[in-house]
Structures are given as structure tokens and as C-alpha cells.
N, C-alpha and C positions, 0 to 999 in steps of 0.2 A: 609750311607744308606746300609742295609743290601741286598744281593743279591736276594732274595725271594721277600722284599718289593719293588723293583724295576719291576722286574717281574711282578707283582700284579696291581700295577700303571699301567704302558705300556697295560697294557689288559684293564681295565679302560678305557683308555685316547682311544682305539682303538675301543671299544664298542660306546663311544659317540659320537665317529665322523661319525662313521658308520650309526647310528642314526639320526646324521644332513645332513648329503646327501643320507638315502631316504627319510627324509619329503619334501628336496628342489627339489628331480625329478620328473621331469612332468608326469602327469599319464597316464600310459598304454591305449594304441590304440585297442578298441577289432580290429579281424581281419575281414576281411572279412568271416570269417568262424563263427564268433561270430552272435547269434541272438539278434536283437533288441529289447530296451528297449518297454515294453508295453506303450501308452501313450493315455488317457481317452480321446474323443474327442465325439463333438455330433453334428450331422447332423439333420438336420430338414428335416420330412418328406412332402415334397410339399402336396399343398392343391387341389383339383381338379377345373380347373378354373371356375369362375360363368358365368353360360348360360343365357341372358334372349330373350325373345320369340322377334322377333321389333314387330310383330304384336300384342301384347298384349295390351291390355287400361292401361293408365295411372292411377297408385292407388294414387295417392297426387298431387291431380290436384282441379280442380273446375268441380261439376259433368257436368255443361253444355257447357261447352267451353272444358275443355282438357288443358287448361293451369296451368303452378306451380302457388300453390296455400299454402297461410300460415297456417299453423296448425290452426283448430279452426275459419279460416275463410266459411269455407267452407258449414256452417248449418246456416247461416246467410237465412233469407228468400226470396225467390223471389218476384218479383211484375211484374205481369201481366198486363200489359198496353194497354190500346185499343187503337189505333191508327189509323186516317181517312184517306184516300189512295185514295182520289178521285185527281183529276189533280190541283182544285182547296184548296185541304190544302198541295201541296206538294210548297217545301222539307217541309221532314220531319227536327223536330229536336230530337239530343238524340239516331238517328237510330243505327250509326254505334259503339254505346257503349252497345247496347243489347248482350246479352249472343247467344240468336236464336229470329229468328222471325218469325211466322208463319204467312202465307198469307190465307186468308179465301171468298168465295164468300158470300156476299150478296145479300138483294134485286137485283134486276137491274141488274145481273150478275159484279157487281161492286166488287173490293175488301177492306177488312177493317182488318188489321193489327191486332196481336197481339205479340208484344216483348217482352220479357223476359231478366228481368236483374237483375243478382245476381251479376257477380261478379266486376262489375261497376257501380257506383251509376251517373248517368247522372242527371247534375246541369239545363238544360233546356230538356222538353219532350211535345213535340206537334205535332202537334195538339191534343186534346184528345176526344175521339167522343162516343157511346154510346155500352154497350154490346152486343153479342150475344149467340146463343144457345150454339153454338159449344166449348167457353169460359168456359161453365159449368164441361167440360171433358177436358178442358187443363189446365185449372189450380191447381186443385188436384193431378196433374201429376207431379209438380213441386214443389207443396206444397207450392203455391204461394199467393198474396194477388192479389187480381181485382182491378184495378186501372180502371175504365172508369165513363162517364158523364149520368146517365141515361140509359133505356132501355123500351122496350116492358111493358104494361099494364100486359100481360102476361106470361113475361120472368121475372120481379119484384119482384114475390114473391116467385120465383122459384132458383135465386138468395141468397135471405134472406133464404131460407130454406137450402139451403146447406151451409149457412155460421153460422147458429144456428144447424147444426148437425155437425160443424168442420169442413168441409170438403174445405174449406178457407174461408181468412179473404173476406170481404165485405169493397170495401173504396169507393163508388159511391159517385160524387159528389155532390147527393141531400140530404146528411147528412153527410158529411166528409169536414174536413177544408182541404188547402194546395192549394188547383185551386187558378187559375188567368186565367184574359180577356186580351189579348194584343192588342194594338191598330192600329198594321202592316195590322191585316187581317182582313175580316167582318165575323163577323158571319155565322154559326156556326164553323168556323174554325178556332175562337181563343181563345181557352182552352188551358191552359198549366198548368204544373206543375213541381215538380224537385223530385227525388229519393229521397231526404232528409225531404222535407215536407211529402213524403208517411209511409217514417219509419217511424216519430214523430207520425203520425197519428196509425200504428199497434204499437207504443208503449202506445200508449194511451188507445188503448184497450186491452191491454194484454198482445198481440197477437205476440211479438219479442221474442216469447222460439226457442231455436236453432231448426231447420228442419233437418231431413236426408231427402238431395234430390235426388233423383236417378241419378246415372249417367249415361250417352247414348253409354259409349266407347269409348274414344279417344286415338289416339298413343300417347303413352307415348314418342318415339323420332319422331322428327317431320321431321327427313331427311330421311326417310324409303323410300322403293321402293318403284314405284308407284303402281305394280299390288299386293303388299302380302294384308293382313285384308281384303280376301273378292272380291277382283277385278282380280284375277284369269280368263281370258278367257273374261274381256269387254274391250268397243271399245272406241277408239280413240272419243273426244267428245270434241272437244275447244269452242264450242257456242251452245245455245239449246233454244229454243223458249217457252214460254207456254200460249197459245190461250186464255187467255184473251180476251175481249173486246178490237176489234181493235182501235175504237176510243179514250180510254182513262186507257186501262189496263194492255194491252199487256206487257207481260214480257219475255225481253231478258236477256240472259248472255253470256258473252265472257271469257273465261279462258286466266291468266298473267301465264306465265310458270315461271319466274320470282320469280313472289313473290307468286306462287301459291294458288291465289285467284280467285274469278269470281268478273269481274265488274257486273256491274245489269244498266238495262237501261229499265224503263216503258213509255206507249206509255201516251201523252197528243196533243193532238189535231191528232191525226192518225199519229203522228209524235215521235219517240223516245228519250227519253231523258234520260239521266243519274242520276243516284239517289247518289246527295251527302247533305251529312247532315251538313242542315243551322247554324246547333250550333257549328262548330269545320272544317266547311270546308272540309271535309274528303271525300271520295267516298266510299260508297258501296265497302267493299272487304270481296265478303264471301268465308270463310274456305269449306265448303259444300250447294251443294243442292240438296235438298230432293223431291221426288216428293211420293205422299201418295195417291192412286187414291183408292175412295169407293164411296156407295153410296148416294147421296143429293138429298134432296126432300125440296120441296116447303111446309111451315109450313104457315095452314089455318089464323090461328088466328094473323098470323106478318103483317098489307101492311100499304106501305109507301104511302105519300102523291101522287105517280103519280100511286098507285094500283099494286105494284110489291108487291110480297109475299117475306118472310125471306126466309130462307134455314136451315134445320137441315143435320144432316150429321151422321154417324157413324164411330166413331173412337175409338172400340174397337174391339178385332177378329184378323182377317187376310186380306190381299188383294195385290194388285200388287203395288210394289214400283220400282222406282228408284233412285239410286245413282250419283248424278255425283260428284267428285273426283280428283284433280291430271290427271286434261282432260283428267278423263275418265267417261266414262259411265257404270252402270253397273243394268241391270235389272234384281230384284228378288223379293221380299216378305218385305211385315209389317206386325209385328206383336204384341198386346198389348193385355192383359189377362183381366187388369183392368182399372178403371180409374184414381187406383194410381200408376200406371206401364208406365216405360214411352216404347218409339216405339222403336222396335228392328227390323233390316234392315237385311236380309238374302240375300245373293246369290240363284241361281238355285240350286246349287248343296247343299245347305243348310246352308252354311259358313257363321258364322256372318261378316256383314261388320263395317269394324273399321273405325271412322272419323279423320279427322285430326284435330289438336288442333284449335279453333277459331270460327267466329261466323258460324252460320247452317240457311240458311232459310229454311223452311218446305213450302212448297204448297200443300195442300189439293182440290184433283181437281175429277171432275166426271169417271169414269171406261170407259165413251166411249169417252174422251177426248184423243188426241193424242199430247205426250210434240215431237217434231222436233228436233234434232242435228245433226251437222258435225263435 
């Protein structure tokens, strides 16, 4: 080998080694003086948390109760049931499945029920006893149907006239199938019927197109404080009395802190008794009660067989209400624009008051009546 090609090689051989120990060295360490690689990253910008009001009424509920309710169930239509409330048709049955129930004076200062149930169809409901005036302006309220047995010569066709101008269905049972006579009671306090004979019946006329029924306000959470929706500044209120006729009407309530409800206890024999309902055993447990005070008068053309005159009443406008609540009390305003409007409950200071989910009895009592609690 010549001396130059020697040389040549060796430079060679020294280039490719050189070559394989820098591929095989580990790569350079920036230093601490070195800046860092850029690296794409993304942060989410937080959302603002949701607020909601506890005082505000439940929007997917049942309008008359305040309770969850199933898409689409809720335009289902009410039936307005008249119910006999004398000592001798009680217990009631079917009470404690009504949505509200309204308490109404009669002749005789006597009272005669009307309950309201949408969003439970109750399989036994009695006694069933005959219309009144006051029925004419509740049940368009609800957009209900009139379940009762008869009425007035001159409440009859007063009745039929507002159920041929729409203003609800007509189910009386002197042209309406579904009644029954039970053989437990005498007469006339054994009319019964069941929620499900009354819808066959508005199916039969038409008359089961979905309702929008107004709803009254109810919390949407049912653990709320007791004073927010309205009870702001009222009084402690665990029992309340309302002057009924001592001997066979008087009506008590007592508040359960508990399961915060009012038991209900009406007088029979001058003697207080407890209102549970004969169909299911259950007691009386209402969510709210309402007191509604305006004015009732004596209607010429109504008397009954011992010469007691009917009563009409006014229940649209404004006038003094009470609340009681979450044993409280709280006194302010009703107020109802029309007869398809239903009653909204103001504070003094003009605060709507909010109910709590569940059943409401309403009492409609005279202005110079005083309801008693402690």
C-alpha cells in the first residue's frame, strides 16, 4: 500500500467513528439559562355558579299541589266534587287524596265541602251531596268538571248555563252515569262515586282536551326556611280555631313540626273529632291553610226544608286573608281579578306568599268572623 493511500484510509476510518459516538451521546441538557420549550395547553374558563331563588314556585310540578309532576300529566282536568260535611256523612272518603279543599258555609251555617283532584284519581269518594252557588266561581278556576248530586230549582239552570257557554263541564248526577247508593249509610248520605267513573263520563262528552290549570305557587324545595315566600315578620301559630257552629262544625288545626302538616279535627256532637279518611285510613294532613274572609249574604230564592236560606259569597276582588304555614301565621290579602284566576295570598308589605308542596284547605268565612291561634 502506498503511503498517501494509507493516509486517506486512516482519515476515513477516523471521520466515521467520529460519526458513531456523536449519534450514540445523550443529548445536551439546555441549562438553566436556557428558555423553555413553548407547550399548547388549555384551561377552561369556569362558568358562573347557578343561583336559584328557595322562595320561588315550582315550574314542573302539579299546579295545585306543588308536587313533581310527569311531563304532560299536568293539563289533565280537575273535578270538582261536592262533598256533605255534616257530622252525620262523616268520615269522609277520598278526602285526603284531593289536591285542596274548600270549606263553604251553607244554609244552617252548616258546611259543605268542595275538593279538588287532579293530580290523584281517588277509587272511593263520598259522600256526594248537592251544588252550590259559590261552585259556579270555583270551578272555572281550576278548569274543572262539577261532580255533585243535584241542586237548587234556581241554581239548575244557572249551572247548565255555564256549562253550554264552556266555562266547565256539568257531571250532576240527574243525567250523568258513574253514582252509586251504599248500604253502610241512610240516606241522603250514601252517594258515592270514584275519579275514574267521572273521567269516563267527561270522556263521554268530549270534554277530556288537556287544561292549562293555573298554578297557586308552591316551593319548588320543600326544606326551605320557614319565614322566606312571604312569612317575613308572622307569628308563631301551632293550633288555630275557625268558629264554625259549635255543635257540629267547628274547626280545629294543630301543626306536626315533624312532618309539617296540620292535623284538622271538626266538632260533632260539641265534641271534636279527628278527620280521617274512611277509604285509606289516613288522617287529615294539610300542607296549608287558608283563610279567605269577604262578604256572604243570604240568597232569597235557596231555603231548605227547616227555612234556612243558602248563601252567595263573593270571591272575586280583594279582601283580608290568612296564611297559616310552617306554624306560622301570617296575615295579608286575597286577591282574584277573575273567575278564571285562581287566589293569590299577599303579605302586608305586599309579598307574594309561597305554599308549600301538598294538600291547601281554603275556608271562606265572613269579614266580621275572627279565626283564634296560638
Amino acid at each position: 500500500m502506498r503511503k498517501g493511500e494509507s493516509a486517506v484510509r486512516w482519515c476515513a476510518l477516523a471521520a466515521v467513528l467520529a460519526l458513531l459516538a456523536a449519534c450514540s451521546a445523550p443529548a445536551a441538557t439546555p441549562s438553566s439559562s436556557s428558555e423553555p420549550l413553548a407547550v399548547a395547553t388549555y384551561t377552561p374558563v369556569p362558568k358562573p355558579a347557578a343561583t336559584l331563588d328557595p322562595a320561588a314556585p315550582c315550574q314542573e310540578c302539579w299546579p295545585l299541589t306543588g308536587k313533581p309532576a310527569k311531563v304532560g300529566a299536568v293539563d289533565k282536568r280537575p273535578l270538582v266534587v261536592k262533598i256533605d260535611n255534616v257530622p252525620d256523612a262523616r268520615p269522609h272518603y277520598g278526602i285526603t287524596q284531593a289536591d285542596m279543599v274548600f270549606e263553604i258555609l251553607v244554609e244552617g251555617y252548616v258546611t259543605r265541602l268542595a275538593a279538588v283532584f287532579q293530580s290523584q284519581d281517588a277509587s272511593t269518594i263520598g259522600n256526594i251531596r248537592s251544588a252550590r252557588l259559590a261552585d259556579r266561581s270555583l270551578t272555572p278556576m281550576v278548569r274543572g268538571a262539577l261532580v255533585y248530586s243535584g241542586t237548587s230549582a234556581y241554581e239548575m239552570p244557572l249551572i247548565q248555563g255555564d256549562a253550554s257557554a264552556g266555562k266547565y263541564v256539568d257531571l250532576s248526577a240527574d243525567y250523568t252515569g258513574g253514582y252509586y247508593r251504599v248500604n253502610f249509610r241512610p240516606g241522603p248520605y250514601n252517594m258515592f262515586t270514584s275519579a275514574t267513573a267521572m273521567r269516563q263520563a267527561i270522556a263521554a262528552k268530549g270534554a277530556d282536551d288537556p287544561q292549562a290549570v293555573p298554578g297557586w305557587g308552591f316551593f319548588a324545595d320543600p326544606d326551605h326556611a320557614p319565614t322566606i315566600g312571604g312569612m317575613i315578620g308572622a307569628l308563631p301559630a301551632t293550633e288555630l280555631t275557625i268558629p264554625y257552629r259549635e255543635d257540629s262544625s267547628r274547626v280545629q288545626y294543630k301543626f306536626d313540626e315533624k312532618s309539617r302538616t296540620y292535623a284538622r279535627w271538626q266538632n260533632a256532637g260539641s265534641k271534636a273529632v279527628r278527620d280521617v279518611d274512611a277509604a285509606n285510613s289516613q288522617p287529615v294532613a294539610a300542607a296549608n291553610v287558608v283563610i279567605v274572609q269577604t262578604e256572604i249574604w243570604e240568597v232569597a230564592q235557596i231555603v231548605d226544608a227547616a227555612g234556612s236560606h243558602a248563601h252567595d259569597m263573593r270571591l272575586t276582588g280583594t279582601g283580608a286573608a290568612s296564611v297559616f304555614r310552617d306554624g306560622l301565621r301570617q296575615d295579608g290579602t286575597w286577591s282574584r281579578a277573575t273567575e278564571t284566576d285562581p287566589f293569590v295570598f299577599k303579605n302586608q308589605s305586599g309579598e307574594r306568599i309561597v305554599l308549600d308542596p301538598g294538600q291547601t284547605w281554603v275556608h271562606v268565612i265572613p269579614n266580621d268572623w275572627t279565626v283564634t291561634s296560638q
